[in-house]
VODRENLUM-677579 format. One record per residue: residue number from 1; chain; x, y, z of N, C-alpha, C in turn. Coordinates in steps of 0.2 Angstrom, whole numbers, plus 5000, padded with zeros to 4 digits. Example, Ala and Ser with C-alpha at 12.3 -4.5 7.8 and 13.67 -1.06 7.14 Angstrom:
! VODRENLUM-677579
<r 1 A <5066 4972 5039> <5062 4978 5039> <5066 4984 5039>> <r 2 A <5064 4989 5035> <5068 4995 5036> <5064 5000 5039>> 
END
This chain:
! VODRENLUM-677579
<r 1 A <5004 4994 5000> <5000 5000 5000> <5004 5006 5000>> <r 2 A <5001 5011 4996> <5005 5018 4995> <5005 5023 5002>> <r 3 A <5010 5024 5006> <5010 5026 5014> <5008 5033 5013>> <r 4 A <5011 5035 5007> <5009 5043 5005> <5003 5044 5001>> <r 5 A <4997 5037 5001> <4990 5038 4998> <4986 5039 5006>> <r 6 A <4990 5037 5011> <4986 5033 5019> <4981 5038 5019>> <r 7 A <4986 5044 5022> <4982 5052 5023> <4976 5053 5020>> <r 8 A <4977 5053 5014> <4973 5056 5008> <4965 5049 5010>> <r 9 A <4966 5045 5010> <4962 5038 5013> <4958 5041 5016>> <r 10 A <4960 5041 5024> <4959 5043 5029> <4953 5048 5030>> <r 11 A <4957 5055 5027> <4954 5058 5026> <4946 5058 5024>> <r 12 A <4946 5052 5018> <4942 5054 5013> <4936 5052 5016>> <r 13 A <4940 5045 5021> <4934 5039 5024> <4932 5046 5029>> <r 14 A <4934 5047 5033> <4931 5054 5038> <4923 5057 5036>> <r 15 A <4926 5060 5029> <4920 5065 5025> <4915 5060 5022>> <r 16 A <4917 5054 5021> <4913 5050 5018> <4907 5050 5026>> <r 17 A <4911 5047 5031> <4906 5044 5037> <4900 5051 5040>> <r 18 A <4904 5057 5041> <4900 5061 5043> <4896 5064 5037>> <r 19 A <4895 5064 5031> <4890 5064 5026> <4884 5060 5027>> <r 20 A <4887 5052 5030> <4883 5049 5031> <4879 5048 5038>> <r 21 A <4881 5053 5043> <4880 5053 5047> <4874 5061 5048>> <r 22 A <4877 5064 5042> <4870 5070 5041> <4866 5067 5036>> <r 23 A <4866 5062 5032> <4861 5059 5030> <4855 5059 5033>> <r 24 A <4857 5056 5039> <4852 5052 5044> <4850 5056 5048>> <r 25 A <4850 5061 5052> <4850 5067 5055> <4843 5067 5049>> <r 26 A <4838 5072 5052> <4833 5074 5050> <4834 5082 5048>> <r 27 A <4829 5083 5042> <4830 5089 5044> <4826 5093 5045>> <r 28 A <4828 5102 5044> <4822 5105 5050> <4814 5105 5048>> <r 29 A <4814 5103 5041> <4807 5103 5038> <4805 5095 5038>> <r 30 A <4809 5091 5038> <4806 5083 5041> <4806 5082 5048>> <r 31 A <4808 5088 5053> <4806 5087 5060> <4799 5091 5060>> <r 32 A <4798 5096 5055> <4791 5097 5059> <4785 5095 5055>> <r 33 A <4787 5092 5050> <4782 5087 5046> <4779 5082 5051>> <r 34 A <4785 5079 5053> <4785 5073 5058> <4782 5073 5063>> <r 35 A <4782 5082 5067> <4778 5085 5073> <4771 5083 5071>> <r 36 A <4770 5087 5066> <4762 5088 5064> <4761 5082 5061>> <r 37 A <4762 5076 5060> <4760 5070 5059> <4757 5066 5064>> <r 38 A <4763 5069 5070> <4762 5063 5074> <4757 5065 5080>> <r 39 A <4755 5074 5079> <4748 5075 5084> <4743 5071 5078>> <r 40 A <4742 5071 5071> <4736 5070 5068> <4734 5062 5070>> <r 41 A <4741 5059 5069> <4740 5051 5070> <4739 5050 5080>> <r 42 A <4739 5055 5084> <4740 5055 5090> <4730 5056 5093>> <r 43 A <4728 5059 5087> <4719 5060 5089> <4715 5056 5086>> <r 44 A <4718 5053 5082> <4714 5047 5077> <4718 5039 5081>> <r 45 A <4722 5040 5086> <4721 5034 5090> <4727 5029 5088>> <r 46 A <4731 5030 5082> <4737 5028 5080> <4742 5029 5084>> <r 47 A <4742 5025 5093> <4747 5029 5094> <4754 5025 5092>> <r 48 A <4754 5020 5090> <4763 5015 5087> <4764 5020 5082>> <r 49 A <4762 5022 5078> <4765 5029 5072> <4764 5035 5074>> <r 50 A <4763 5036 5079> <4763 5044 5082> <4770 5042 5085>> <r 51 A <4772 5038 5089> <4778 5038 5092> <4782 5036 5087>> <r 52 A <4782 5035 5084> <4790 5034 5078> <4790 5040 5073>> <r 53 A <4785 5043 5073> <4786 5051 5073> <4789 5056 5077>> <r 54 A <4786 5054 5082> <4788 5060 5089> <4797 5058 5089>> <r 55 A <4799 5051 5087> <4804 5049 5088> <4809 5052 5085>> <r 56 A <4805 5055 5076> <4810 5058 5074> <4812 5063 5073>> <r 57 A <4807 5069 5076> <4808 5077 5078> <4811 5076 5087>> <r 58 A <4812 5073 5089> <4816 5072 5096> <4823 5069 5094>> <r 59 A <4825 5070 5087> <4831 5070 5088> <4836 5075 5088>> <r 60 A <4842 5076 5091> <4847 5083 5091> <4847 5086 5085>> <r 61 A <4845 5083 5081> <4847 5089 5073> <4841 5093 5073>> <r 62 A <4834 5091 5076> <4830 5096 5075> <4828 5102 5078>> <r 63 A <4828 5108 5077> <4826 5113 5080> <4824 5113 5088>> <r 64 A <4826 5117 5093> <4826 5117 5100> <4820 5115 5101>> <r 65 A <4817 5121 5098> <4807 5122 5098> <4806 5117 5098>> <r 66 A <4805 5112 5092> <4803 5107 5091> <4805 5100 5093>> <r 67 A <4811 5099 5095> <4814 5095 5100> <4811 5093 5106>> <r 68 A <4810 5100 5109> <4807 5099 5115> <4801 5097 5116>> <r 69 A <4794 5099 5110> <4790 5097 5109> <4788 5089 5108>> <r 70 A <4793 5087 5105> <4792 5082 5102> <4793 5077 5109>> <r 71 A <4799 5079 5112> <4800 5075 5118> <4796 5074 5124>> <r 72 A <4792 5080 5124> <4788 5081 5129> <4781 5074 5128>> <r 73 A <4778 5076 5120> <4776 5072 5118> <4776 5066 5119>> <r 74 A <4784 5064 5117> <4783 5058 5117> <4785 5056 5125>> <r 75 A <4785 5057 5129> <4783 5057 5137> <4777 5053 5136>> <r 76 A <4771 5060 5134> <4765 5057 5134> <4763 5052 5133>> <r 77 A <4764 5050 5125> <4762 5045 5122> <4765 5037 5126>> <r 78 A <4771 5039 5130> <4771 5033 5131> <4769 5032 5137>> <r 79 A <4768 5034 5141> <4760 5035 5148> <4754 5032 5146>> <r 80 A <4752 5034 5139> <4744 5033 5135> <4743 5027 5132>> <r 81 A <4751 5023 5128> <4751 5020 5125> <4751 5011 5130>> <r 82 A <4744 5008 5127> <4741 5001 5131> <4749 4998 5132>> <r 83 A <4751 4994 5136> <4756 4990 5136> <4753 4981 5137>> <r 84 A <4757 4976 5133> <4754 4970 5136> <4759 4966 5137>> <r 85 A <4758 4962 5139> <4765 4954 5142> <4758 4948 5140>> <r 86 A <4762 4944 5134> <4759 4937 5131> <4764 4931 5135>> <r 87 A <4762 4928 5135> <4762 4923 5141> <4762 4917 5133>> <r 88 A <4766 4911 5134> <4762 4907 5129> <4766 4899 5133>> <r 89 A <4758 4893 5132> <4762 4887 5136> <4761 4882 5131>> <r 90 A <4764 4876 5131> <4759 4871 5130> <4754 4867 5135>> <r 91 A <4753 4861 5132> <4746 4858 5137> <4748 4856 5143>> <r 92 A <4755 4855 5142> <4759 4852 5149> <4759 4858 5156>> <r 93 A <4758 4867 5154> <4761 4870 5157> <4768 4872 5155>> <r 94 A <4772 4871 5151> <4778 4874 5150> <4777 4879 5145>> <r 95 A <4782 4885 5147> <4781 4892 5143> <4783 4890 5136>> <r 96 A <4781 4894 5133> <4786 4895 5127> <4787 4899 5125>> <r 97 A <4793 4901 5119> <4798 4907 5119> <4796 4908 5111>> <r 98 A <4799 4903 5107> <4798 4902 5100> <4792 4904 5096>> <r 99 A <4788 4909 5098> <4781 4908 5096> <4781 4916 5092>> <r 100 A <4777 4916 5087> <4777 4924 5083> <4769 4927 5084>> <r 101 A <4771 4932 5085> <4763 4937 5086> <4762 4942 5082>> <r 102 A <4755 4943 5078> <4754 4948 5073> <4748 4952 5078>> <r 103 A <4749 4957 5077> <4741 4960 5078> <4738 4964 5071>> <r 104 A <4730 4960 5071> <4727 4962 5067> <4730 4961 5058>> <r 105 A <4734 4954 5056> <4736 4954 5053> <4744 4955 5049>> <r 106 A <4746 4959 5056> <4753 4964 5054> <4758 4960 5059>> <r 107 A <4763 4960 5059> <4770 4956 5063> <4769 4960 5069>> <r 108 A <4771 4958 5075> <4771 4961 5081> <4778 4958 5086>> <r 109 A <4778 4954 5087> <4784 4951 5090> <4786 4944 5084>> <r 110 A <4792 4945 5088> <4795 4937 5083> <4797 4929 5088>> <r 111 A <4795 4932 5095> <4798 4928 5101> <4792 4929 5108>> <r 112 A <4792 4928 5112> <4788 4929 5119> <4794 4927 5124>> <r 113 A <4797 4933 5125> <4802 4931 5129> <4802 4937 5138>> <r 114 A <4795 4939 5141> <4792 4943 5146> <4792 4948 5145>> <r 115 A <4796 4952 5139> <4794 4959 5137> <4788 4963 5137>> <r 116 A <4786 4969 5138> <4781 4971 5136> <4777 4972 5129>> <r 117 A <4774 4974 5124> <4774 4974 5120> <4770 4982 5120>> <r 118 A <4771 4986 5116> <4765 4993 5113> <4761 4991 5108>> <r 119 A <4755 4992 5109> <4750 4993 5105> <4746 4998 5104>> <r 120 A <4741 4998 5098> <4737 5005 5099> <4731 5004 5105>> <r 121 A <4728 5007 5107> <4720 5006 5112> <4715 5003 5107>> <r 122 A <4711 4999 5109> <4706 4998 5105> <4705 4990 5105>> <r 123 A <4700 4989 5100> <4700 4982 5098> <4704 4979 5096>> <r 124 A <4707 4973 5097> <4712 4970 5092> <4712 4961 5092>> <r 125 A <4712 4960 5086> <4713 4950 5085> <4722 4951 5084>> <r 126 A <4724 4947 5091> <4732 4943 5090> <4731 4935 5088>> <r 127 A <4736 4934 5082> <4737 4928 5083> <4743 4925 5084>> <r 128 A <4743 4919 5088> <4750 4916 5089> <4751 4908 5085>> <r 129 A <4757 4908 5083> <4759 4904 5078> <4765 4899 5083>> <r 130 A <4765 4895 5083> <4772 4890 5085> <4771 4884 5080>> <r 131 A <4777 4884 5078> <4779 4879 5073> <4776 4872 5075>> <r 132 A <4773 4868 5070> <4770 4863 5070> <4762 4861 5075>> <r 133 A <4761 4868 5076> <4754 4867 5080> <4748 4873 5076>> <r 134 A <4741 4870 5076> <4738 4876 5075> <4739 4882 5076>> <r 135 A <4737 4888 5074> <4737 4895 5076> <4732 4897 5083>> <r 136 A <4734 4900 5085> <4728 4902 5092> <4727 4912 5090>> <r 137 A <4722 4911 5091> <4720 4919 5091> <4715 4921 5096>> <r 138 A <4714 4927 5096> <4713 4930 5103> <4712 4937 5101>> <r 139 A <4706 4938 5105> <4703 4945 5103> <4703 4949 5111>> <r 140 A <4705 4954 5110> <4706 4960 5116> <4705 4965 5115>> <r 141 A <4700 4968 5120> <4702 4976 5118> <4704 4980 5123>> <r 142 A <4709 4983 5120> <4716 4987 5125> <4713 4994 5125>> <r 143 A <4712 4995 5132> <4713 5005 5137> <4717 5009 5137>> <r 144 A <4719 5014 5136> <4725 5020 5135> <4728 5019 5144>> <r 145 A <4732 5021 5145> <4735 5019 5154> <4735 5012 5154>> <r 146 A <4733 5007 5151> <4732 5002 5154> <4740 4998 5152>> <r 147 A <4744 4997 5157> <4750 4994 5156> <4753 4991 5160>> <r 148 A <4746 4986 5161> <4748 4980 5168> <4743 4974 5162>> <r 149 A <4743 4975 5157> <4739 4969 5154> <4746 4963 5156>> <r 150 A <4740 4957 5155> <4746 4949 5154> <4740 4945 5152>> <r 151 A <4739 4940 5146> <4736 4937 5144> <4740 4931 5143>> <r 152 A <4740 4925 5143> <4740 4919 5143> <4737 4914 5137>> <r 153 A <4742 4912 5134> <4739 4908 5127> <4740 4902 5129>> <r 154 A <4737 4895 5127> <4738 4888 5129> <4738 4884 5121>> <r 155 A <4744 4881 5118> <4744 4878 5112> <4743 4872 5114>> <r 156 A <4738 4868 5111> <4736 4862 5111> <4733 4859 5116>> <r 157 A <4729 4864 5120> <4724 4863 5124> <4719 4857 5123>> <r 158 A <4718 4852 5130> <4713 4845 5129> <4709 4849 5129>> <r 159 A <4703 4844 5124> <4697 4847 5123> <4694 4843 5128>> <r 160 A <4687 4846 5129> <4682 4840 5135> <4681 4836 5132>> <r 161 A <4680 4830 5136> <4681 4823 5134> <4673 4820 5131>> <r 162 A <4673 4818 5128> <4665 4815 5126> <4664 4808 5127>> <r 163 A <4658 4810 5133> <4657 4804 5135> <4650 4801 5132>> <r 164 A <4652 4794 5128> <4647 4790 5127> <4643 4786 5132>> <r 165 A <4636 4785 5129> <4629 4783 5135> <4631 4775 5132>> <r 166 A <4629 4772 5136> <4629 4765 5138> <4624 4760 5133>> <r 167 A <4621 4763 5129> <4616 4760 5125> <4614 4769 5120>> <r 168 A <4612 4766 5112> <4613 4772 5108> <4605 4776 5110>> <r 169 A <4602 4780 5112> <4597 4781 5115> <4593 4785 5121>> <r 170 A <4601 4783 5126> <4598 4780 5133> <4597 4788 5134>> <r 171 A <4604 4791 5132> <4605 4799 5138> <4598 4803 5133>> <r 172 A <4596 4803 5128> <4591 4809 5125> <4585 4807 5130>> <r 173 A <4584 4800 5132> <4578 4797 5135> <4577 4798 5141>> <r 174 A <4583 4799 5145> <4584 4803 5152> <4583 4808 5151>> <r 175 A <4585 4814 5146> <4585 4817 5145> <4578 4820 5144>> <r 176 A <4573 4817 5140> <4567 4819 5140> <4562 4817 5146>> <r 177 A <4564 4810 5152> <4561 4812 5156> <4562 4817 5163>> <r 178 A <4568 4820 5162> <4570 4824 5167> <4567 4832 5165>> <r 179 A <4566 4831 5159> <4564 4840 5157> <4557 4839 5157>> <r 180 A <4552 4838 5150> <4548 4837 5147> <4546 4835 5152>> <r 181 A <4547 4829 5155> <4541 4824 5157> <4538 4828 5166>> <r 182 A <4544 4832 5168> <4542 4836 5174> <4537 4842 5173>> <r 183 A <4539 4845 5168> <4535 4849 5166> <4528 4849 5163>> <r 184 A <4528 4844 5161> <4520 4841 5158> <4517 4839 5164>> <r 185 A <4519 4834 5170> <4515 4832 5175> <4514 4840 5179>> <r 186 A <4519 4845 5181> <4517 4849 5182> <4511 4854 5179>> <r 187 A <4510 4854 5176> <4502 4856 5171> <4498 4852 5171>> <r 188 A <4497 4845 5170> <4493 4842 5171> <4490 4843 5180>> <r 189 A <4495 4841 5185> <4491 4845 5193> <4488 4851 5191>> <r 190 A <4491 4855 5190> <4489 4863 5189> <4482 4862 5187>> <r 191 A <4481 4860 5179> <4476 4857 5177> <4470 4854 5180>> <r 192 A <4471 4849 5182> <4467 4843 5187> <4467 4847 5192>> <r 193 A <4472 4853 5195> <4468 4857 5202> <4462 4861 5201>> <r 194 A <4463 4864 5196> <4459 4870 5193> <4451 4865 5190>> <r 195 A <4452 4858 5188> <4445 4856 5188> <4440 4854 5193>> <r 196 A <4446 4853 5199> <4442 4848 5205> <4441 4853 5209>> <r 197 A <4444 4861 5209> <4439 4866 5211> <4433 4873 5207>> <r 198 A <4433 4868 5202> <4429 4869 5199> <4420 4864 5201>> <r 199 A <4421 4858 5201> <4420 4852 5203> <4416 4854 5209>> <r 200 A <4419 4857 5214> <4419 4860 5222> <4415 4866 5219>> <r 201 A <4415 4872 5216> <4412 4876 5215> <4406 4877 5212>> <r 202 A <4403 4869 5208> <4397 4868 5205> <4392 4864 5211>> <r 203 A <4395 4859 5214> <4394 4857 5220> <4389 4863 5226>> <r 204 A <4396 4866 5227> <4392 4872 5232> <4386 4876 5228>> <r 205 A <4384 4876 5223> <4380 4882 5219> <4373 4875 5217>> <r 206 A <4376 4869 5217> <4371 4865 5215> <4366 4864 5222>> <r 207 A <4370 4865 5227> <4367 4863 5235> <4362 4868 5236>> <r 208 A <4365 4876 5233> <4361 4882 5237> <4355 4881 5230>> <r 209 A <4356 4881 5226> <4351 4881 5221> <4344 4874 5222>> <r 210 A <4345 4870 5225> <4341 4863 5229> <4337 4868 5234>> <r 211 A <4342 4872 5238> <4340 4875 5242> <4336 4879 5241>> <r 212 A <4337 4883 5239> <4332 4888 5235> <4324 4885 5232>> <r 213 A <4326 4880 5227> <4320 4879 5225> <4314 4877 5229>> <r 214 A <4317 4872 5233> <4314 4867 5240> <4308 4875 5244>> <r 215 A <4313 4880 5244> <4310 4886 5249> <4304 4889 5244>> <r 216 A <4305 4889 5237> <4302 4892 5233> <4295 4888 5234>> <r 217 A <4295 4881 5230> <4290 4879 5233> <4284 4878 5237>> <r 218 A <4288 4879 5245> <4285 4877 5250> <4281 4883 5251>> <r 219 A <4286 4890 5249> <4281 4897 5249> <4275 4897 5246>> <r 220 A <4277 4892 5236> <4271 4892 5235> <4266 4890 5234>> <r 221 A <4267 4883 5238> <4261 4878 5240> <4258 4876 5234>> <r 222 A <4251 4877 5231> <4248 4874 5225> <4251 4876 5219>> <r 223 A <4253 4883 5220> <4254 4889 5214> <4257 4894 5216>> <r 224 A <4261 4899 5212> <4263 4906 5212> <4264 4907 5205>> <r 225 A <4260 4912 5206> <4260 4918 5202> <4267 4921 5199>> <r 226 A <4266 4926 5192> <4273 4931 5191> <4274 4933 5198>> <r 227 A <4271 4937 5201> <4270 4944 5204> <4272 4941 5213>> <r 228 A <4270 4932 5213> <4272 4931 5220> <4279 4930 5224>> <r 229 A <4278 4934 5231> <4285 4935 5234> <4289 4927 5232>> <r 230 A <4288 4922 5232> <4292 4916 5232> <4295 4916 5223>> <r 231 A <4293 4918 5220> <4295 4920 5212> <4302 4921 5213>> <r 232 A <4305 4927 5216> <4311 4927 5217> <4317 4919 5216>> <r 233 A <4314 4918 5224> <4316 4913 5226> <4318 4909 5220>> <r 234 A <4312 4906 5217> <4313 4903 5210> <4319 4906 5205>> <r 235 A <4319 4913 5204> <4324 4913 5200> <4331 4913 5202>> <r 236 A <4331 4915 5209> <4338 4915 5212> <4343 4908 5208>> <r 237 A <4336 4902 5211> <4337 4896 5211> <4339 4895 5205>> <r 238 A <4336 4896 5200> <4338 4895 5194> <4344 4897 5190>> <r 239 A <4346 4903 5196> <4352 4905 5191> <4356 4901 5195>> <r 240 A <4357 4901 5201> <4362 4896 5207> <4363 4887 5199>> <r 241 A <4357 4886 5199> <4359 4878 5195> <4361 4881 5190>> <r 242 A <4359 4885 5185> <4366 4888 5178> <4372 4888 5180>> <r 243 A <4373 4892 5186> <4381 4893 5188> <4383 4887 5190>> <r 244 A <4379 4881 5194> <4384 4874 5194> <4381 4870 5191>> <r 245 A <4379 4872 5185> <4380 4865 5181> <4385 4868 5174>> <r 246 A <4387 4875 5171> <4394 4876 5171> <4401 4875 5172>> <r 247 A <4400 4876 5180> <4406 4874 5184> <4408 4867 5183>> <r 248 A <4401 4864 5183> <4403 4857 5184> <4406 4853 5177>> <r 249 A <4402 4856 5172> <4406 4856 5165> <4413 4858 5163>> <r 250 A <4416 4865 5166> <4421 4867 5166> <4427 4860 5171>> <r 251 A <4422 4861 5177> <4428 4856 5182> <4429 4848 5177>> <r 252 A <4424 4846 5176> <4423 4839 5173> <4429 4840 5168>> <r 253 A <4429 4843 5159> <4432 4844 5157> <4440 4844 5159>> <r 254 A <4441 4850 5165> <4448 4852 5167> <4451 4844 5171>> <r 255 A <4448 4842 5174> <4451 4837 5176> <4452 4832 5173>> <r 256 A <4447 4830 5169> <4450 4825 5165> <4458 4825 5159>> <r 257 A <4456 4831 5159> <4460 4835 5153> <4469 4831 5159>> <r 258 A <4468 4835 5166> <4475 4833 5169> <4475 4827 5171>> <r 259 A <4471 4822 5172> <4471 4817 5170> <4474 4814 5165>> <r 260 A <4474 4817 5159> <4477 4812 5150> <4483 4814 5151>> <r 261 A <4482 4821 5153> <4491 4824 5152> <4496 4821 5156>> <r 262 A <4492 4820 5163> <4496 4817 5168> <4499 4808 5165>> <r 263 A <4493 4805 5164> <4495 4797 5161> <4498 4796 5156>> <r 264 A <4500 4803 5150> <4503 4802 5146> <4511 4804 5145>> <r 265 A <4513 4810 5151> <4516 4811 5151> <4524 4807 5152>> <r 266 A <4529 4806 5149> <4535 4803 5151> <4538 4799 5156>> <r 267 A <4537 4793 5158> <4539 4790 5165> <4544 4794 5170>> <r 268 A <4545 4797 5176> <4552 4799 5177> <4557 4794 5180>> <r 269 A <4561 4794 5185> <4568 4791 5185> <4564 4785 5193>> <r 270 A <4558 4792 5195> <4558 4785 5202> <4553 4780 5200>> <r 271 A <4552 4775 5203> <4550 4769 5200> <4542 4771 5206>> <r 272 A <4545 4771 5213> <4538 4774 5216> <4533 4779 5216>> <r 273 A <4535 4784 5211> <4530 4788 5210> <4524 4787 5204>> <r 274 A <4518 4789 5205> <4512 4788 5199> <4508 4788 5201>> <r 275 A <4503 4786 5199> <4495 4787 5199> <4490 4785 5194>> <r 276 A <4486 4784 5198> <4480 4777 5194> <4474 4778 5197>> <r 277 A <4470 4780 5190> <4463 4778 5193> <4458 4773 5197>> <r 278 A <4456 4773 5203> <4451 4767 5206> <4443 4769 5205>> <r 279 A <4442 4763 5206> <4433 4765 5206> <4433 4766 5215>> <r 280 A <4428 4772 5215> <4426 4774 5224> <4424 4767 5226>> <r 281 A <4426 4760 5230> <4424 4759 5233> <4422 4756 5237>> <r 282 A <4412 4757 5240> <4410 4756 5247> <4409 4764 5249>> <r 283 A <4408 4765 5245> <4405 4775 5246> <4397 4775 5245>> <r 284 A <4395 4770 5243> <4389 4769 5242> <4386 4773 5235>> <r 285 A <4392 4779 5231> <4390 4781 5227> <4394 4780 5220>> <r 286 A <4394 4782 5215> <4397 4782 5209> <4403 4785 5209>> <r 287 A <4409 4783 5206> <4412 4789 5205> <4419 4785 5205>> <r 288 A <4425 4791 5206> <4434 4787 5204> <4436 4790 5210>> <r 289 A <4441 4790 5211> <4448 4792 5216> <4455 4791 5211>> <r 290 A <4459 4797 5212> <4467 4796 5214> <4469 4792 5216>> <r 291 A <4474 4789 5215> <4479 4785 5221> <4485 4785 5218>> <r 292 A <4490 4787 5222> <4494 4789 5221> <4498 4787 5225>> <r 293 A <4507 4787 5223> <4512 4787 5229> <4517 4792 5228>> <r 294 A <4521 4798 5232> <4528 4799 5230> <4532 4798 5235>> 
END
């Protein structure tokens, strides 16, 4: 090598580097482009590109004014700006490191190794990626100040286990006497209660109406007249039997009615409970009874 080119070298590489060193330096009119970018991108919610703007008018080559500005700013921004810590295991519980994270499409981390991570505020879909396993995503939505987040991903999570019934059939069939079959004898009582006091309330109206008549009668002896005081009596009575021979209709109807619902309804799981019709008897009259056990 020529010892009296060295200097001249030397020198040259020198001017070359600090060319290249003001290159990179911003200047005064890309520091305040950058300012006013990064308040636009800073109201519309962008904060990850408001701060790589503030970053860039916070450098020494920019203007004092705007320097300070920018630094102050970016104070701000990083106070405001959500923080998160992704956690990633697998099934066993061990961490993992090797794992890549996009937000909403776009690269975010290339490792999970406890760092924080910056994001914008808002809604966001992360997905995480480890080599040879499904993708896991995860949807959050991140608050300004909030930068104590830590979420937890789980690759290759068991899924609940599925249990087969003992015969192909059997659980639907439980299953329809646990539900339906409760519910329907439940209506059927309800039913059956509202006929048998019905039943009761034709009963007492058919008694007063007996009553009546007997009284109307006796007042009239051979006869009565429109016009006679025992007339009354008569009509009372006659509306009293309208009213329970309705009732009696309505109760008849309703009871039977929770009687079909009840016999028809789906056996349940106890073997002691039911009910069956008997004839009354030794009552000395017509008629059925309940009989029942639970």
């Amino acid at each position: 090598m020529n010892l009296h080119a060295l200097p001249a070298a030397l020198t040259l590489g020198a001017l070359l580097t600090a060319s290249a060193a003001r290159a990179a330096d911003p200047t005064k009119q890309e520091c305040v482009e950058a300012n006013d970018a990064a308040q636009d991108l800073r109201q519309s919610g962008k904060l990850r590109q408001a701060r790589e703007k503030l970053a860039v008018c916070a450098s020494a080559s920019c203007p004092g004014v705007v320097r300070d500005d920018c630094t102050q700013r970016l104070a701000e921004l990083d106070s405001a700006m959500p923080h998160i810590v992704f956690a990633a295991k697998d099934s066993a519980g061990n961490d993992l490191v090797d794992v890549k994270v996009t937000i909403d499409g776009a690269p975010l981390a290339d490792r999970l190794d406890g760092s924080s991570l910056k994001v914008d505020p808002g809604p966001h879909v992360f997905a995480f990626t480890w080599e040879g396993h499904p993708a896991v995503t995860k949807k959050l939505v991140l608050a300004e100040h909030d930068q104590a987040r830590r979420e937890v991903v789980v690759f290759g999570r068991t899924e609940t286990p599925h249990v087969e019934s003992a015969s192909p059939g059997a659980a639907p069939a439980a299953a329809g006497s646990g539900g339906s079959g409760i519910d329907r004898k439940t209506i059927a009582f309800t039913v059956g209660g509202a006929g048998v006091a019905g039943l009761v309330v034709g009963s007492i109206f058919g008694a007063v109406a007996s009553s009546k008549w007997s009284a109307a009668k006796s007042d009239c002896g051979a006869g009565c007249g429109p016009d006679a005081p025992a007339q009354g009596e008569k009509n009372a009575a006659s509306s009293d039997a309208t009213i329970s021979t309705v009732a009696f209709v309505v109760g008849g109807v309703l009871a039977a009615g929770g009687v079909v619902l009840y016999l028809t309804a789906p056996s349940g799981s106890t073997a002691g409970t039911g009910l069956r019709i008997a004839p009354a008897l030794g009552s000395g009259e017509a008629g059925a009874v309940l009989v029942g056990g639970f």
